[in-house]
C-alpha positions, 0 to 999 in steps of 0.5 A: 500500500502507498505511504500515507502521512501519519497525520492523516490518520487523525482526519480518518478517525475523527471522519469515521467518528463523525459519520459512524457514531451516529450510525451506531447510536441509532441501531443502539436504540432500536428494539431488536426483539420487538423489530420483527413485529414492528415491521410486520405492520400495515404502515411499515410493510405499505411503506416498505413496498412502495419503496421498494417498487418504485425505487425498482421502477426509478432505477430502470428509468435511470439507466434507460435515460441515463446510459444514452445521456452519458454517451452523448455527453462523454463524446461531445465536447460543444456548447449543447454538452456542455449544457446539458452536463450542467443540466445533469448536475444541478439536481445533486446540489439543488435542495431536494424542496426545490426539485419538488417544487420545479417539478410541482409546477412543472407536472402538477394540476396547475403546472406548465405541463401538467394544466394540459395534462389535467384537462385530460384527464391525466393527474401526476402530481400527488400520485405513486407516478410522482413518487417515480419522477421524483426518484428519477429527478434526484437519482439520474445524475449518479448514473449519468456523472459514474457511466460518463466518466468510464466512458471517458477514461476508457476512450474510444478505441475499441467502439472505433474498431467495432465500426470498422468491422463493419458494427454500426453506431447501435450494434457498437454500443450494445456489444462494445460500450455497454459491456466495456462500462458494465461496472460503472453502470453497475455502481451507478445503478446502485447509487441511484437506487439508494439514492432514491430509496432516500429520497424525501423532500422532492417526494413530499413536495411534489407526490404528498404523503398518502399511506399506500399511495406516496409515502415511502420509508423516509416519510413515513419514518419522519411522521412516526419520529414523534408518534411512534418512536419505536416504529421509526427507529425500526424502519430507519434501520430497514432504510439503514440496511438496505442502503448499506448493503447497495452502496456497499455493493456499488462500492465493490463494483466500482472497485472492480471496474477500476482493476478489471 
């Protein structure tokens, strides 16, 4: 291993501390003997599906606007790239409110877009569909940022030998892009379901909190903080393990794609 100066292992530490305590006191807290039958309420298990399913739905939506994304941005270099790198990379430093209320009046009754949806018939806002665009809004650029950066790093030799075989723009992509970033899209994947696992703010804004309807695991653990303490404290450690376990496994993927 690199030689690393002694004194940063005293930023490690105190980092570790800050981020891992916290962590700790939680599940400290929690009833482990009674969790099982905490979670095998109406509310949790509402909250624990919905989540689940339109995280899985949001994650697929990521990479099958994502993926193409990346590849635009990572082999153009004008001023509409550039643009729409910026685009990408404001809903990472927008506070999660904010990208509700852009999307609220975007999509919703009264919206730009969504007045004209309604006078069809068609309501998004405050419905299971605005809980999905919402975990779209806030997950798709981890996704765009991790796929266009192994695109990037890995160049475009191989995609420039696969057309001189004879390979077409879209045969190459899906026989020689795809596979060579798989890592990446993998880690990036993953991050974006965790994130969107955690997603609250946008949720809230823009889809509401209706039981079995648009209340995910972060909002329901926030109206029981109170009410119920116990409960949230079970679902924050469900919302804890479930995102450990992907980001860990995000973590090990973008490890192999650096050694592979």
């Amino acid at each position: 291993m690199t030689q690393v100066p002694r004194w940063a292992w005293l930023p490690l530490v105190l980092t570790v501390g800050l981020l891992g305590v916290p962590l700790v006191g939680l599940l400290s807290r929690a009833d482990w003997a009674e969790l099982p039958a905490l979670l095998a309420g109406e509310r949790a298990r509402d909250a624990l599906t919905l989540s689940l399913v339109t995280c899985a739905i949001s994650t697929v939506l990521v990479i099958l606007l994502g993926v193409p994304t990346a590849l635009v941005l990572a082999r153009s270099n004008g001023r509409l790239a550039h643009v729409g790198r910026t685009l990408v990379t404001v809903p990472m430093v927008l506070p999660p409110v904010v990208a509700g209320l852009a999307l609220l009046t975007t999509l919703g009754r009264r919206g730009l877009i969504g007045s004209h949806l309604s006078a069809l018939g068609i309501e998004i806002g405050f419905t299971t569909i605005a809980v999905v665009i919402a975990q779209t809004f806030v997950a798709l650029p981890f996704l765009v940022i991790s796929v266009e950066g192994a695109l990037r790093t890995r160049g475009v030799d191989f995609e420039r030998a696969a057309a001189y075989l004879g390979a077409g723009p879209t045969r190459a992509f899906l026989t020689v892009t795809v596979p060579m970033t798989a890592p990446a899209l993998a880690s990036g994947a993953a991050l974006s379901f965790a994130r969107a696992l955690g997603e609250f703010g946008a949720t809230l804004t823009f889809a509401g909190s209706l039981q079995g309807v648009t209340r995910t695991l972060p909002l329901e653990i926030y109206l029981l903080r109170e009410s119920d303490s116990q409960l949230a404290l079970a679902l924050a450690v469900v919302l804890l393990a479930v995102a450990g376990l992907v980001v860990g496994l995000a973590t090990r993927l973008n490890a192999w794609g650096q050694h592979g």
